[in-house]
N, C-alpha and C positions, 0 to 999 in steps of 0.2 A: 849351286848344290855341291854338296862334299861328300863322294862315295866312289869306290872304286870300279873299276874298269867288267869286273863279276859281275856288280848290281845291274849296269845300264840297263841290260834286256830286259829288264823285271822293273824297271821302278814306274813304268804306266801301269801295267796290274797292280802292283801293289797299290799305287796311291788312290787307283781305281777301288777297289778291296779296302780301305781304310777309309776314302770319303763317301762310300756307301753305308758304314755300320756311323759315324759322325761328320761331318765337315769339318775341315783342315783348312786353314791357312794356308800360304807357304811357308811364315815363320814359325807355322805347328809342325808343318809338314819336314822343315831343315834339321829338326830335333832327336827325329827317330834316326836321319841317311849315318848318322858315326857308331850309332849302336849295333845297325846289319851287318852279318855275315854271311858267306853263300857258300852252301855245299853242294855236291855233284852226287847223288845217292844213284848204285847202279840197279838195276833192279833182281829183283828178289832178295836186297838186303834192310837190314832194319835199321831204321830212324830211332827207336827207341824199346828196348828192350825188357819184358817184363823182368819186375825188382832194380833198374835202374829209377831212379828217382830224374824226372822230367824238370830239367835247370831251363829250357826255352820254350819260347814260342813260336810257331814255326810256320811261315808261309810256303804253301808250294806254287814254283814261281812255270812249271812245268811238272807233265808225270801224272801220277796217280796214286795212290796209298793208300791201304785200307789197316784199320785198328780192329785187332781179335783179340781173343784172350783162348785159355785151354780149358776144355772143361775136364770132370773128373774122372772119363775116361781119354784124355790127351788128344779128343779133337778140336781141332780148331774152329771156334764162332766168330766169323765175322757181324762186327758191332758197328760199325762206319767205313766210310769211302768219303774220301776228299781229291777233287779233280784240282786241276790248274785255276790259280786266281782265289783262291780259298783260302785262309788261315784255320789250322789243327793243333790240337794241345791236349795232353790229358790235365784238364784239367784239376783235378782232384789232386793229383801228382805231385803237380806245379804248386798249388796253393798250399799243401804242407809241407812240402820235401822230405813226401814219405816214399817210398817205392811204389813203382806202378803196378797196377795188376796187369795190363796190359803188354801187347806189339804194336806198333807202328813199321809197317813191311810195304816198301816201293815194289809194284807190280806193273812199273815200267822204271825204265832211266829217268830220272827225277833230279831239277834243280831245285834246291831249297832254299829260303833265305831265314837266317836266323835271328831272335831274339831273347838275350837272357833275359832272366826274367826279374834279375835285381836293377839291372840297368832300366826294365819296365816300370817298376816301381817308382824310383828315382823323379822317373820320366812323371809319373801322375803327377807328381810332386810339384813339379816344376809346371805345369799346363793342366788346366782347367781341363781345354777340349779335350786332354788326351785324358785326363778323370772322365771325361762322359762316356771317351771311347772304350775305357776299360769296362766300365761297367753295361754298356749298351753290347758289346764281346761276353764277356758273361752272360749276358741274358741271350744272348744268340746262339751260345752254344748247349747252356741248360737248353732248350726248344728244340736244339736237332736231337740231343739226345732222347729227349720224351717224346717226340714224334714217334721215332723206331719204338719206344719200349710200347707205347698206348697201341703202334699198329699191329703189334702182334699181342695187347691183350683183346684189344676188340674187331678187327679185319679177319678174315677168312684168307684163310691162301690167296686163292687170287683176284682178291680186294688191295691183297699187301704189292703182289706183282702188277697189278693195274697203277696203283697208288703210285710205284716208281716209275712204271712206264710214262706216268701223266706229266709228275712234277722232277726227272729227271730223265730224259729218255737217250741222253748221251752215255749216260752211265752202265747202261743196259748192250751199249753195244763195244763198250769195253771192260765189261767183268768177264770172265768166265762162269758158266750154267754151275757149277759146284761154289765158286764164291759166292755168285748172287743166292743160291739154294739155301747157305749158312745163312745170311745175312737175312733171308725173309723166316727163315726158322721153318723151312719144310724141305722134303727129300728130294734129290735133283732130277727124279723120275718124275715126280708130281708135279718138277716145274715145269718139264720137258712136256707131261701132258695139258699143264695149262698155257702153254704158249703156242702150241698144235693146236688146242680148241681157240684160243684168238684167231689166230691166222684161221680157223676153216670158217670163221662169222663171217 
C-alpha cells in the first residue's frame, strides 16, 4: 500500500467504513490510498463554510462534527452529527459546485481524511465496485438526511430524544443539552425536562 505516514492511524476505519457501504478488494482498495489527504481540524473550527462550495469528501478519522445552517433570525440549527469512522459531505454542494447553505464545525479536535471529489469521479471510472460504492453512499446519505427530517414531522419530542438515545446513545453523551436541543427541534428546557422524566421511570 502507498500512503503516507498521516493516513496509517485511519486506514483500518476507513477501509472498515468503505467495505461496509460495498466490498473492496485490495486492488479496489489500492486506488483510493494516492487520492487521501489528512487534515488536523482543532475544534470549534470549520470544515466547511456556508457559501464555500464543497470540492471533497470527507472522512472523519477521529472527533466529532456537526452541520447547521442560520436560520432567519441568525440562530444556529443543527442538522447532523457525524462521529469517528463516518464519512460526511454536503452533498448537494459537491454534486453541483454551487455554494453550501451550510457549516461543517469540529466540536472536538478532529483528524480528517480527504477526498476531492473530481479525483472521485475519475475513480468511478476506473472501478466498477467503486461505481457501486458511490451510488450505494448516495443512497446512505439521502436516508440519514430523511430520517432527521421525517422524525421531526411525525415524532413527538420525546419520541425524537428516545429515537437518538436508542439508535445512537454515544452521541448523546457527547453533544451538549443546547446542541442536541437544536438538532431534535425543541427547547433545551423541554429537553432538560424530558430526560429528568427518563431517569425518574
Amino acid at each position: 500500500m502507498s500512503y503516507s505516514a498521516a493516513l496509517l492511524p485511519y486506514i483500518p476505519s476507513l477501509t472498515t467504513a468503505i467495505t461496509s457501504i460495498h466490498p473492496m478488494t485490495e486492488e479496489d482498495l489500492e486506488l483510493i490510498w494516492p487520492l487521501t489527504t489528512y487534515k488536523a481540524q482543532q475544534k470549534a473550527s470549520l470544515v466547511l463554510q456556508e457559501n464555500d462550495v464543497c470540492r471533497h469528501i470527507f472522512f472523519l478519522g477521529s472527533g466529532l462534527v456537526r452541520m447547521f445552517y442560520l436560520d432567519e433570525s441568525g440562530h444556529e440549527i443543527n442538522y447532523r452529527f457525524t462521529e469517528a469512522g463516518h464519512f460526511f459531505v454536503d452533498f448537494q454542494s459537491v454534486l453541483t459546485q454551487q455554494p453550501s447553505r451550510y457549516n461543517w464545525q469540529a466540536l472536538q479536535d478532529s483528524q480528517i481524511l480527504l477526498f476531492p471529489y473530481p479525483a472521485i469521479q475519475q475513480l468511478y471510472q476506473r472501478s466498477t465496485a467503486w461505481t457501486n460504492f458511490g451510488r450505494l453512499m448516495a443512497e446512505h446519505v439521502y436516508l440519514q438526511l430523511n430520517e432527521r427530517v421525517e422524525m421531526l414531522l411525525f415524532m413527538t419530542p420525546e419520541e425524537r430524544y428516545r429515537s437518538v438515545v436508542s439508535t445512537n446513545p454515544g452521541l448523546v453523551n457527547q453533544v451538549s443539552l443546547l446542541h442536541l436541543s437544536s438538532y431534535l427541534g425543541i427547547k433545551p428546557e423541554s429537553l432538560s425536562r424530558i430526560r429528568k422524566r427518563m431517569m425518574a421511570q
